[in-house]
N, C-alpha and C positions, 0 to 999 in steps of 0.2 A: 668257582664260577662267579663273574659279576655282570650286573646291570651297568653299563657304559652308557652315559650320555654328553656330548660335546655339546656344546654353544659353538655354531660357525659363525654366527657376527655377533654385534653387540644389541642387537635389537633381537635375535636368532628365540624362539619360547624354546623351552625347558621338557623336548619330549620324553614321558616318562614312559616306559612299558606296561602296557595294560598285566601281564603277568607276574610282578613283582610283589612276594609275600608282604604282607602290611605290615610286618615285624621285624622286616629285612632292615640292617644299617644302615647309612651312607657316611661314604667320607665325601668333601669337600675343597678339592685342592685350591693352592692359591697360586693368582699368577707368574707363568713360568713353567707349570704342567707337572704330569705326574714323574716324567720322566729327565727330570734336570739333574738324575746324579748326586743331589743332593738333599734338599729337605725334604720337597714334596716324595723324591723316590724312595726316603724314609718312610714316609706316610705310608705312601704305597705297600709299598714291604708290610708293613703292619698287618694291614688290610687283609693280604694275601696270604702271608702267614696264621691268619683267624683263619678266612676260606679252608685252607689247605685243613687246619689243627680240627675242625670242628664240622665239614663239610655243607659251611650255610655258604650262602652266597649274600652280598651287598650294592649297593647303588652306590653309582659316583660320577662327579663331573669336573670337569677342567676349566672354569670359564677364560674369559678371554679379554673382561672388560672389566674394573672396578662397578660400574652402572650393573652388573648379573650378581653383583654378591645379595642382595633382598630377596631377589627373584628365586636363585638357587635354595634359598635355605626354604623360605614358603612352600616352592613346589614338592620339596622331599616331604614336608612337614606334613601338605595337605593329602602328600601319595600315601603316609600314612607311615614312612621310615622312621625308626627311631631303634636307637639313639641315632642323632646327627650330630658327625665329627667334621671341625674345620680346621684347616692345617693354617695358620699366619695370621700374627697379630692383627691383618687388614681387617677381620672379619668382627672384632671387638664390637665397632659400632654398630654395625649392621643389626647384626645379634642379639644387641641391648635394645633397638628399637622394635625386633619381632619374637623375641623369646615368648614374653606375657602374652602374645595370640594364641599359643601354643602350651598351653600348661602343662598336658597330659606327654610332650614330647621333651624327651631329655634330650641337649645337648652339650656339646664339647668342644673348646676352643683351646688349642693350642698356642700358646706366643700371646695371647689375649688375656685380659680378666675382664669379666661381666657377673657383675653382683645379680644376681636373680635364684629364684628357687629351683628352677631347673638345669639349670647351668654348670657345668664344670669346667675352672678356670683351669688350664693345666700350662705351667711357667717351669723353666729351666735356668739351675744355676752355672748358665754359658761364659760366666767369668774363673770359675772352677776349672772347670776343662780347659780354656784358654791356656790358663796359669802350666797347665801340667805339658801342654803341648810348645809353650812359649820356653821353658824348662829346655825341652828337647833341642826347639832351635837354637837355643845360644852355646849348648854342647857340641853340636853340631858346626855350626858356624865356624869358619876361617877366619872372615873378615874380620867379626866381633860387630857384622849390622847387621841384622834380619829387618823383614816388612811383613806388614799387614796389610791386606786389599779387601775393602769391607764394601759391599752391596749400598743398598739405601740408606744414606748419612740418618740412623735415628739413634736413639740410646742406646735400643737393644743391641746392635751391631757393635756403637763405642762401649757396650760393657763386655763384647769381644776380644775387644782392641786392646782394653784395661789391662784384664786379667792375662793376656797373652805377654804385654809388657812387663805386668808386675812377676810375671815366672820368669821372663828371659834376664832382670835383672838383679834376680836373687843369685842366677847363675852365676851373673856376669852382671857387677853393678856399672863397669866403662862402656857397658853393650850400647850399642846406637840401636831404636826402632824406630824404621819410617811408617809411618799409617797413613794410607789413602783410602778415601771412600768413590765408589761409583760414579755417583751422581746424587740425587734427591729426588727421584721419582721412583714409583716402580719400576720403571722400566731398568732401573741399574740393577734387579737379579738377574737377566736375560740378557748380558751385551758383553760376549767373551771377548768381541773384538778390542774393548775399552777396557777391560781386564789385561790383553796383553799386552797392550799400549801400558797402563800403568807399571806391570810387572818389569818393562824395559826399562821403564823408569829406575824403579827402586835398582832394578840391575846396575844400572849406569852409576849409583851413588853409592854401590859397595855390597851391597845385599847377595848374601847368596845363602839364604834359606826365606823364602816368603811360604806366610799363611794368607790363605783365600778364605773369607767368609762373606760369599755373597751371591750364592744360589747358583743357576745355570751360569752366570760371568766367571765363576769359577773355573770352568773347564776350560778357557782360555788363559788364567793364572795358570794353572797346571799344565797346561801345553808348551807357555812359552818359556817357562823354569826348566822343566822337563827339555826341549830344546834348547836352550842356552846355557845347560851342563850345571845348574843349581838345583837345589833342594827344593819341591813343594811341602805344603801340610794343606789337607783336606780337611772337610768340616761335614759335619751332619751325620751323613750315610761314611763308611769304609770304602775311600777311594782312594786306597793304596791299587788298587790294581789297574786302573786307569794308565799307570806307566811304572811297571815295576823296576823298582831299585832306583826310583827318582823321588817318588812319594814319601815324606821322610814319617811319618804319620797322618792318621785323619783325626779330628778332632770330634769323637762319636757323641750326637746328642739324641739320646732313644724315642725320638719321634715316632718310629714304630713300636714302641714299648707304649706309645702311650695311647694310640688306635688298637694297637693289639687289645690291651688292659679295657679299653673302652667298650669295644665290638662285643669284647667277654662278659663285661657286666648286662649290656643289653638294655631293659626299659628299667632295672634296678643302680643306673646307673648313679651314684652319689653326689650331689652340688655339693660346689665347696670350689676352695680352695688350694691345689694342691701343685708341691714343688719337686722338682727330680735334679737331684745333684748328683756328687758324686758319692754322697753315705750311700744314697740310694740305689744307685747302678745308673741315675737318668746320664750320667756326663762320663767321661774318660780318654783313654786313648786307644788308638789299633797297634795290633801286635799281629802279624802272620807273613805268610811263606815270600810277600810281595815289599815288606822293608826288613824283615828279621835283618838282613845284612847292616842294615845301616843303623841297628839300635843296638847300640855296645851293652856289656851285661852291667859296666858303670852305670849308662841312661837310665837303664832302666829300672837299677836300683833306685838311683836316688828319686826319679820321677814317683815309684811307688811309694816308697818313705815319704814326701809330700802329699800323694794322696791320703796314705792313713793320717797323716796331720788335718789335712783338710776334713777327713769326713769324722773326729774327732773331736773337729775344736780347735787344735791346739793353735791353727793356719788360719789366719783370717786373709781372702781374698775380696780385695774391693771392688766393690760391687755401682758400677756406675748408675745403674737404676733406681740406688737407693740415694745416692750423693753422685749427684753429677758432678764430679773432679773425678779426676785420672792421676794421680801422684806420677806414675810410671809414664806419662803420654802427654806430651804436647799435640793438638790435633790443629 
């Protein structure tokens, strides 16, 4: 069971229900909604699976505007919610400016770090998973070109891009990858039409396995792959079923493992800083009844031998967050 509240404009207040336990959660999506298929329906997922596993219920909202991320996190704060979980680096700032109002309330930011006492930073090694998914595409691959379609031109996205290239040319060091980004606004998670306009793109110059990483635009890379007889890779949530036996994988970042993890801990919720790769289970690949066809028991040997390298050691995957270069990527 949860407490739903939408923002219908951008000026819209924050109505909370007078009957919601004072100890109840909240999560906090970022723009693009809960239901894009992709990270925030991660979130989601989380959320719901606490509900389901433990039979509490939680608060949460979608807003609509960058201008409601203050507003949102205050109103949960002063209705007495705790912990408060935010799903996307957006919320970094916000957060760092109203945490210290709120001492006695723990929060949690995913894609974000904010140094404070109450705070939990919670970051993904999204260049790990890349690598293992970028692996796949260039086994895959006919041409010897795959692409990338990444959402909001920022790091974390090019440390997408990185890690995808540096697996697809370990396969295949002659491999071509083309990388495009959205745009530069938010608004490039939410704009499938610009998604498949790129995806025709990289079509037109050889590609025939593209990775999407960039939220609801996504589902417009995967429509128009999936229609023009190429390979997608999904990202975030398992959206191999979106169009089975075109999905060549999803690229799983356990955003719900980390509201799940969150919601569990409750008001003993730990600050700090903490990372989810692929030692840990945060990062990896899809495996089920909707691409098994298309992953040779070759793929997916060696794709595993790479991950026990990576969560090992032995693998180092470069990490554009820490050294902005891309060896593997011209952007």
């Amino acid at each position: 069971m949860t407490l739903t509240t939408k923002f219908l404009s951008a000026t819209a207040a924050l109505a909370l229900s007078a009957g919601a336990a004072f100890a109840d959660p909240a999560i906090i999506y970022d723009l693009g909604g809960k239901f894009d298929k992709s990270f925030n329906e991660s979130a989601y997922n989380g959320a719901e699976r606490w509900a389901k596993e433990t039979g509490g219920t939680y608060a949460e909202v979608e807003i609509q505007t960058d201008a409601q991320r203050e507003q949102a996190i205050r109103r949960f704060a002063e209705a007495g919610n705790n912990p408060i979980v935010m799903a996307g680096f957006s919320w970094s700032t916000p957060l760092s400016e109203v945490a210290a109002d709120y001492p006695d309330t723990k929060f949690a930011v995913i894609d974000g770090v904010v140094e404070a006492e109450n705070v939990r930073s919670i970051v993904f090694s999204e260049q790990e998973g890349s690598y293992l998914v970028g692996m796949m595409a260039a086994m895959a691959s006919k041409t010897g070109t795959v692409g990338f379609i990444g959402g909001m031109d920022i790091p974390l996205i090019r440390r997408f891009a990185c890690g995808y290239a540096q697996g697809a040319k370990a396969v295949n060091g002659d491999a071509t990858v083309i990388a495009n980004m959205t745009g530069t606004t938010p608004a490039a998670w939410n704009d499938p039409v610009k998604g498949s306009e790129l995806t025709q793109a990289q079509i037109s110059q050889g590609a025939d396995v593209v990775y999407a990483a960039a939220g609801g635009t996504g589902v417009g890379v995967l429509q128009t792959a999936a229609d023009s007889g190429i390979l997608s890779i999904g990202v975030d949530s398992n959206q191999n079923y979106l169009h089975p036996g075109k999905v060549l994988t999803s690229m799983l970042k356990r955003v719900d493992n980390a509201v799940f993890d969150s919601f569990s801990a409750g008001e003993g919720l730990e600050a700090g800083f903490n990372v989810m790769g692929v030692a840990n289970g945060g990062v990896g690949y899809s495996l089920d009844e909707f691409n098994a066809s298309l992953v040779s028991d070759e793929m997916k040997a060696a794709v595993d031998a790479a991950a026990a390298e990576i969560a090992s050691g032995a693998l180092a995957v470069h990490d554009y967050m820490s050294d902005e270069t891309c060896p593997a990527l011209e952007f």
